[in-house]
N, C-alpha and C positions, 0 to 999 in steps of 0.2 A: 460496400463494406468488405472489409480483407477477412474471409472466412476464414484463414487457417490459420493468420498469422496476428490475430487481432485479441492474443491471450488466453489465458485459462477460460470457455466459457465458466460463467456461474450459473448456478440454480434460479430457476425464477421463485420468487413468494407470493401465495397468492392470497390476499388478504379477505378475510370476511368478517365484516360487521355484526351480524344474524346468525339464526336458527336456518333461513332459507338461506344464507351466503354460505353457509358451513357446508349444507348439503350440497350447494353447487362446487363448491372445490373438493370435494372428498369424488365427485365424479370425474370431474377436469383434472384431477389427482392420477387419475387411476390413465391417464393416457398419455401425461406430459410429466419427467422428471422434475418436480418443484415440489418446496417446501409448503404445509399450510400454518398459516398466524391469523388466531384470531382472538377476538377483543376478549380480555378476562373473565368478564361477566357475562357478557352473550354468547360466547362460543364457548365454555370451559371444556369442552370436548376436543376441541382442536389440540394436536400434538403441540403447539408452541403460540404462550401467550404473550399478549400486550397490553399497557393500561393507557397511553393516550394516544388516538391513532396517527395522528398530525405529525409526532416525533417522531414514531416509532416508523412512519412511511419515510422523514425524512431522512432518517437515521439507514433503511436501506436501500436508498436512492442513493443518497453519497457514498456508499459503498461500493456503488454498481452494482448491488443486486435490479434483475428484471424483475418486475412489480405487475401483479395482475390483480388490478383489485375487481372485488366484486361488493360495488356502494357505487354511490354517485360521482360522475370526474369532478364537479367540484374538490370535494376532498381530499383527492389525489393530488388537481391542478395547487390549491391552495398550499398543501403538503411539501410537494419539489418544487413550487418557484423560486424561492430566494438561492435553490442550490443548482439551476440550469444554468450550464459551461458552455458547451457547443453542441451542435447536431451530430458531431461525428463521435462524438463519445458521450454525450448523456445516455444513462440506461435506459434503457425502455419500460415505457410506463403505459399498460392496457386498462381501458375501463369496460367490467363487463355489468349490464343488466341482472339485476338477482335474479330477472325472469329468466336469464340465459340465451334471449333471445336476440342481443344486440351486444357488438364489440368492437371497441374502439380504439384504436390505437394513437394514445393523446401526444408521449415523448419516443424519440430516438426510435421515430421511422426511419433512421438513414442507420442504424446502428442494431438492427435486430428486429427493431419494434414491427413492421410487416411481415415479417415471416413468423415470428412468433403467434400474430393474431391470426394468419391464416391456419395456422395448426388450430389453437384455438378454437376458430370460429368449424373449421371442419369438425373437433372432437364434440362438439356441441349441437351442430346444425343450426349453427345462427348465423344472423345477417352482420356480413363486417361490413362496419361505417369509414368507410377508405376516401380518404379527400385529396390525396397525393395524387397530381394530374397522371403522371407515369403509371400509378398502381391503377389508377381508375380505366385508362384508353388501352395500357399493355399489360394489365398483370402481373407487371413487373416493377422491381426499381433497380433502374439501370445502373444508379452508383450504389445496389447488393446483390452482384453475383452467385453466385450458388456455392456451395459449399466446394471447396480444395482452386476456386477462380479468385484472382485478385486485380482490380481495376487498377490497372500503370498508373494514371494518369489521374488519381481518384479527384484534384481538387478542380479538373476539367467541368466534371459533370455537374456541377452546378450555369455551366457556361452552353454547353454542348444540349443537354436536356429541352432548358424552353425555345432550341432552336428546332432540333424536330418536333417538337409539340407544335412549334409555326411552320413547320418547314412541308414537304411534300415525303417525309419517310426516311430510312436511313438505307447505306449498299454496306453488304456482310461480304467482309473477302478474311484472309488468315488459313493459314493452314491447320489448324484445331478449331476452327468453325464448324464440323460436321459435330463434335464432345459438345457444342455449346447451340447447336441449332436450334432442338427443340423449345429452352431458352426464349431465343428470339422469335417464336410461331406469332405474335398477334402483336410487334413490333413492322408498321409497315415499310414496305421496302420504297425504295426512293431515293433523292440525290441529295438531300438537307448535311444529312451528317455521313459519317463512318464511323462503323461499329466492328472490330479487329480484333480477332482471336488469334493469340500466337503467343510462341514459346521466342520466335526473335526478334533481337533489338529493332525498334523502330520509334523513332523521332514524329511523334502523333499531330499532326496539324490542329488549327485551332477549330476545325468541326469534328474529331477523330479523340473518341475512346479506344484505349488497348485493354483488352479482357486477357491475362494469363492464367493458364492452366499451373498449378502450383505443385510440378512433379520432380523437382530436378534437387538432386541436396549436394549440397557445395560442401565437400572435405576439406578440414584446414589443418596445420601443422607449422608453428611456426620455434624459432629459440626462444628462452627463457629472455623475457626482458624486450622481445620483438618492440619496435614502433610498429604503435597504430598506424600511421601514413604506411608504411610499409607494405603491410598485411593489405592494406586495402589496396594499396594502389596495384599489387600483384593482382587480385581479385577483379578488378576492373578492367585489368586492360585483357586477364583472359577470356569477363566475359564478353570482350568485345570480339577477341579472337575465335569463341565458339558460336559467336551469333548469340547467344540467349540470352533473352530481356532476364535483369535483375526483378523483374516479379513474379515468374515463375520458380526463385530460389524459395521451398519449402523450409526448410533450414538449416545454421551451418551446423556442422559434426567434425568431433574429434576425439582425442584421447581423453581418459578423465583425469589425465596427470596435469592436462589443462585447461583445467575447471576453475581456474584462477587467474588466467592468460589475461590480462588486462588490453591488448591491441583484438584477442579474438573475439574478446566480450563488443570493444568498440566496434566492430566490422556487423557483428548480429545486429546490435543499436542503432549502426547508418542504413544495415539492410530491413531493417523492422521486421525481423523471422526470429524465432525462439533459438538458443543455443540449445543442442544435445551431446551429452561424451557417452563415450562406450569402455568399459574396461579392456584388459590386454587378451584377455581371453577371443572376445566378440572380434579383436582385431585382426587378432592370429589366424583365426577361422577362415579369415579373408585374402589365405595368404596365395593360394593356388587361383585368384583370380587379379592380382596385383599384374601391371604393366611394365612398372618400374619398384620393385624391391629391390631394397637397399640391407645390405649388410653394415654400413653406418649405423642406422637407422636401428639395426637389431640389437649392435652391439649397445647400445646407447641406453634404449628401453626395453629391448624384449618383441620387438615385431619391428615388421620388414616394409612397414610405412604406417605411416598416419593417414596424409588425405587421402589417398585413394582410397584405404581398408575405410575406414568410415564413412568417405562417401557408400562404397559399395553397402556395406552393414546396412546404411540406415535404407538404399536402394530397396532392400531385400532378397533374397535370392531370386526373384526375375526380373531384379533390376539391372542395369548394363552401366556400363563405364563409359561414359561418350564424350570425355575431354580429361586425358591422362594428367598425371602429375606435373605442373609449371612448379618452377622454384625462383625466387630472388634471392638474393644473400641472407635470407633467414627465416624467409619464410618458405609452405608451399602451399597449391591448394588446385582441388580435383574435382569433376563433377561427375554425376551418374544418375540415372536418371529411373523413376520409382518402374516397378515393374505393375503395379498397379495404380489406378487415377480412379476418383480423388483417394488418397491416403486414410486409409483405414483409420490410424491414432501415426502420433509423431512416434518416433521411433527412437530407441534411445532414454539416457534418462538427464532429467535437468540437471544441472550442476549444483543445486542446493543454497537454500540460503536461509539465513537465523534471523531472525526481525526482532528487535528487540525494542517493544511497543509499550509505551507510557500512556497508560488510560485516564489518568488524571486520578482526581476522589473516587471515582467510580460513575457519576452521573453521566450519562450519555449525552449530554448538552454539552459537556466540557470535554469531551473525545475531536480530537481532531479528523479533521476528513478524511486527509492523508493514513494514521492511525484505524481506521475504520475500514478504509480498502485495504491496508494493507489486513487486516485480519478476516476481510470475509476472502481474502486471495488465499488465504493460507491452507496447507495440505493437514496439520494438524496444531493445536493448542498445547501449550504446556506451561504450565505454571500452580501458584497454591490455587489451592478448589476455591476457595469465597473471591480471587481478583476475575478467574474464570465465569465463575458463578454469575457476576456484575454484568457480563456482556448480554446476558440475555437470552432473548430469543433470540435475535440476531446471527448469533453467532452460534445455536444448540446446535445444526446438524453438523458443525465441523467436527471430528475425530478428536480427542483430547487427552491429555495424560497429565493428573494431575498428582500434585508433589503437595509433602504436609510443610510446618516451619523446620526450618532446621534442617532441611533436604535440599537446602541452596544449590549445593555444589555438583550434588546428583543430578537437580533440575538441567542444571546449564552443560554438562557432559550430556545428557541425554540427549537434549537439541544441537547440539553439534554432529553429534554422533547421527541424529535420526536426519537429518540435513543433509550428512555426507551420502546417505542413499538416494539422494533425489528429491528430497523435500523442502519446499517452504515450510520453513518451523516457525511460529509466533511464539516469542517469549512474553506472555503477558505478565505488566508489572505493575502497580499501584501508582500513580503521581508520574514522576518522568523513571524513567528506564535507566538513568545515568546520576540518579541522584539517590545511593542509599540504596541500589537497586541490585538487577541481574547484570546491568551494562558491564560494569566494573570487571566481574567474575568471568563471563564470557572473553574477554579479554586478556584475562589470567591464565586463563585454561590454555589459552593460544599462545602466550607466552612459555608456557612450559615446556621443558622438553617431556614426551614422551615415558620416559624413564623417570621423568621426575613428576608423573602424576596428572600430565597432558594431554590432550587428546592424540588421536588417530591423523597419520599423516591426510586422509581422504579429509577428516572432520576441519583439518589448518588450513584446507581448500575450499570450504565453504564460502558463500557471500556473507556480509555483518550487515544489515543497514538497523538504523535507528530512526526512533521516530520521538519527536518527542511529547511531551504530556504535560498538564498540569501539576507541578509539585503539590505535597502537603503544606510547603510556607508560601507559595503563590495564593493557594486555596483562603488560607487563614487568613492572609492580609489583605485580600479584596472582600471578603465576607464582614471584614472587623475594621475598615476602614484604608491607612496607608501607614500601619507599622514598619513598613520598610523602605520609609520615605528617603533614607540615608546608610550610611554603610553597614552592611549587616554579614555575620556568617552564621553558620550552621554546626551544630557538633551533634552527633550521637553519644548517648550515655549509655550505650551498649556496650560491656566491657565481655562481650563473647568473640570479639576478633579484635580490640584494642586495650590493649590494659589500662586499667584506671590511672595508675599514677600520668601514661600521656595524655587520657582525657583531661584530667584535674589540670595538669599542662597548660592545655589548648583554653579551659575555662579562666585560667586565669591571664591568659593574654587577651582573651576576650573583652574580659573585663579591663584589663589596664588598656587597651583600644578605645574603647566605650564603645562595641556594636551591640545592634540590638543582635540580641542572640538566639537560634530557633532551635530549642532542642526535637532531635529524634529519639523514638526508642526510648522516652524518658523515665519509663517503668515497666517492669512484668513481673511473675507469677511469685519469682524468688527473688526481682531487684526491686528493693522500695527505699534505697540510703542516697544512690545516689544523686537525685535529684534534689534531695535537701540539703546533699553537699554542693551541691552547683551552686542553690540558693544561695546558702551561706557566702562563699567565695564570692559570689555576685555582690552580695550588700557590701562588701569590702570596698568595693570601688566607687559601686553609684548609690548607697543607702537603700532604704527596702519602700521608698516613696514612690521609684517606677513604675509603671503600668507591665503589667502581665496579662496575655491571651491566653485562655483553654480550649483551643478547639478541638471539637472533635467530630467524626464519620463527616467529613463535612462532604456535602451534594449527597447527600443521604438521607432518607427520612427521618431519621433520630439525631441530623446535627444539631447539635449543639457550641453556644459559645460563653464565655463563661471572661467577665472581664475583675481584674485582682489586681492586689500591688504585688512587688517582691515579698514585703516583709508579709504580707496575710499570705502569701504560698501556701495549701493546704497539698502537702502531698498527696493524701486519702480522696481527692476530689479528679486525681488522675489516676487512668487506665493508659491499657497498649493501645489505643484509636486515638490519643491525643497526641496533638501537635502543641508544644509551648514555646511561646513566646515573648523572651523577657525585654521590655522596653531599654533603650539607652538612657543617658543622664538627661538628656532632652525630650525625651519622647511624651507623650503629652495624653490623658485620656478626657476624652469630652462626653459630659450626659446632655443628650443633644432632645426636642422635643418627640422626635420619631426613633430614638435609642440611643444607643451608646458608640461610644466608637473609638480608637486609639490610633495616633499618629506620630511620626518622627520629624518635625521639620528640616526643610535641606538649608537653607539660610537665606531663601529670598529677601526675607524682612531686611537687610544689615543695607540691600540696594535702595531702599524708601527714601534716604535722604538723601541721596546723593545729587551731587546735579549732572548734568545730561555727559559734560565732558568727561566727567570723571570714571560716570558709570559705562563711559562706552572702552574708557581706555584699559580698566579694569577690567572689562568683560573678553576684552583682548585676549589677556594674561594670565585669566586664572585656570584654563586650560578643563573648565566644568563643560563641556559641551552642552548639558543644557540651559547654562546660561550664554554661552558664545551664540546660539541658533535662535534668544527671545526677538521675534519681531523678523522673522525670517520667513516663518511660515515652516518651518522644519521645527521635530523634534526628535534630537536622536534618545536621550535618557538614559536607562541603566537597564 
């Protein structure tokens, strides 16, 4: 495994069932950085609970949190099998006995999971249950080098492995083989394989692992607008000229004015090392050991180089410069090598980024994978306290800062702003992030200039990613059948950032459309008119016979659904938790024998009679793509 370069680690969770599971992690606590979770009823003493263990294990599996439960591996196994990826990135999942006496490491031995148990079983004095041929004969797993070493050649070792396991031994040559000896003590020696410590390039034969030490940080510098090919291709060919294997690159560094560089993001991404910038200050510092300062360069931004000063910077002051300044027509880039191995902490601060995360209703079943690591990755939370609230235990020990309603705007400068210092910020949002959400606003803020109420030049350099989430009219129409079987849109009756008369507008093109139509926002404390003027305006076009959805809190233990026509609308029967939903002129509601349910036909019926010519030559032409794909075995839909 790539120890330095293999991400944020995360916290392990160590799960307990019991009275006796509680006390065994409150002891395992006290020696290993992890969180303890346990069940609500059995453990209520534990800092962070849960009510079903099964979810709640799977829920921080997909996240990649490491999981140490203490209960039987059944539960564990049962728990993460529908969500196991691969061995190089499943999190690690340990089973330990409530006796404490036995620990097993069940997921992502190639990913953590063995060294994690061997701490473990050392804080304990128990017996590790190790079935990994390599951890059993050598103590070791060959493809998880020690912490600040990264295996060149990682997808060898699944090849190279059960060759010295048949073979007569491995021969250790490399000139950083003395840093990695100890290492290799009960690895025997012999002519099966090679086993290669080194900082230079070498072309590994098909019995030959390369072990790099992970000391050397690559300074980059390139112009606004650089090609990626560029950047990289510079980067390659000097580390061919310096000799040093690209796996000992710890990571790239540069200015923070290019925390946005889009070719230097791509070169970190092909080298799989974390990006770091440094501001002008840390640059400047750097100036009396530059090889090549430029006066360009000074007059430009204020220091006398980029790569080099950043290599050196993240170096440290007894780090050395060991392959000066190369340049291309736009780019440049420097290398310098750490003055101490392995690397204390990375050096430098990340470039920042704002996630802006759609939880869905709230239910942690309906949270996307993607969504769930990105928020246990995250440096801190920000959003209202009750969308926060929702994540749980899961997500308690993350740092958070929460915002009341009406503090929209505040919320989303805060996360830009808290980002531009170096942090993953999660914006969490209700449903999807871009629907009625933070997404919108974040993207406002960034539009702005400065002066007119925008953020910080640092904060326009952040990263955006989105994730997205179950809306509230997703939620409602799978609950309540397929209201949105046909064309449908959406309006807020929020007149605190839309004025009514554009609402009333949009309500009534809705209606001369015939969509089924999803109100947001359709009431609060001081608005109770306007959704009976919606009504109104609605029965104008399709009578008050359509079918209407109440949903509310839905994936909540209090949802609620509530099925109505237009004309019986009882405003008083909605709250701000509801989603409504007004049927089209078609929409249809059925009292079925196992409940209710409302739907909008798309118009398959009209194809029943046709005959085969007709209905193929039609299906040509009407450009519905999910009737051009029937009988295809494809469905693309809406």
């Amino acid at each position: 495994m790539d120890q330095l370069t293999s991400g944020t680690a995360k916290r392990p969770v160590i799960i307990c069932l019991s009275e006796a599971g509680f006390l065994l992690a409150q002891r395992l606590a006290k020696g290993i950085d992890a969180d303890i979770h346990g069940h609500a009823l059995r453990c209520p003493q534990a800092p962070h609970h849960f009510g079903k263990a099964r979810a709640h294990i799977a829920n921080l599996f997909s996240s990649g949190r490491p999981i140490i439960g203490i209960c039987a591996a059944g539960i564990l196994i049962r728990a993460v099998a529908p969500h196991l990826q691969h061995k190089s990135s499943d999190a690690p999942v340990l089973a330990i006995a409530e006796s404490g006496r036995h620990v097993v490491p069940l997921i992502g031995g190639h990913h953590g999971a063995i060294t994690l148990s061997r701490t473990v079983s050392e804080l304990l004095a128990a017996e590790l249950a190790m079935t990994t041929a390599g951890d059993v004969r050598w103590r070791i797993s060959l493809d998880e080098p020690p912490i600040g070493w990264r295996l060149a050649n990682a997808d060898a070792a699944a090849r190279v492995m059960p060759q010295l396991l048949a073979g007569d031994g491995a021969f250790l040559d490399g000139e950083a083989l003395p840093d990695l000896n100890d290492w290799f003590a009960y690895v025997p020696r012999g002519g099966a394989v090679t086993l290669t410590a080194t900082r230079q390039q070498r072309t590994p034969t098909e019995t030959q692992l390369v072990f790099c030490p992970q000391d050397i940080l690559l300074g980059v510098g390139c112009a606004r607008g650089a090609a990626a090919d560029e950047v990289i291709d510079l980067v390659m060919a000097e580390l061919q000229t310096a000799n040093i294997n690209a796996a000992s690159i710890a990571a790239v560094v540069t200015a923070d004015i290019k925390a946005d560089e889009p070719a230097i993001h791509a070169l970190a991404s092909m080298l799989a090392v974390p990006l770091r910038v440094f501001d002008r200050d840390v640059l400047a510092a750097e100036t009396d050991r530059l090889e090549s300062p430029s006066q360009v360069v000074f007059d430009e931004i204020g220091v006398h180089g980029v790569a080099e000063a950043a290599a050196l910077a993240a170096a440290g002051p007894e780090g050395k410069l060991i392959h000066p300044k190369a340049k291309s027509g736009n780019a440049t880039m420097a290398l310098a090598q750490a003055g101490t191995f392995p690397l204390p902490a990375l050096p430098g601060r990340k470039p920042g980024r704002v996630m802006l995360i759609g939880i869905g209703p709230g239910k942690a079943e309906w949270r996307t994978p993607e969504a769930s690591q990105m928020i246990l990755g995250a440096d801190e939370l920000v959003g209202y306290d009750l969308y926060i609230d929702l994540l749980g235990a899961a997500a308690a020990h993350i740092p958070r800062r929460d915002f009341k309603l009406g503090e929209e705007e505040a919320r989303c400068r805060y996360a830009l702003e808290s980002a531009a210092t170096g942090k993953d910020v999660a914006v969490i949002c209700s449903g999807d992030a871009g629907i009625y959400a933070m997404g919108a606003l974040v993207y406002e803020l960034l539009d702005r200039s400065q002066d007119a109420g925008g953020v910080s030049a640092a904060a326009r350099r952040v990263a955006i990613s989105t994730v997205p989430g179950i809306s509230a009219l997703q939620a409602a129409a799978a609950r309540s059948g397929a209201i949105l079987g046909h064309d449908f849109c959406t309006i807020s009756l929020s007149d605190l950032l839309t004025p009514w008369p554009t609402i009333e507008k949009r309500i009534h093109a809705a209606g001369a459309g015939d969509f089924v139509v999803a109100f947001y926002n359709p009431v609060s404390r001081r608005r109770r008119t306007q959704l009976a003027a919606a009504r109104d305006i609605l029965m104008q076009y399709r009578g008050g016979d359509v079918p209407v959805l109440l949903a509310s809190s839905l994936g909540r233990p209090e949802e609620a659904l509530k099925f109505r026509s237009l004309g019986s609308l009882d405003i008083d029967e909605v709250d701000m938790l509801t989603t409504v939903m007004v049927g089209a002129s078609t929409s249809r509601h059925l009292s079925l024998g196992r409940g209710e349910a409302v739907y909008t036909p798309r118009g398959y019926a009209k194809h029943l009679d046709r005959d085969d010519h007709t209905d193929a030559d039609d299906r040509t032409s009407t450009g519905d793509s999910d009737v051009e794909m029937m009988g295809t075995g494809r469905e693309t839909g809406t």
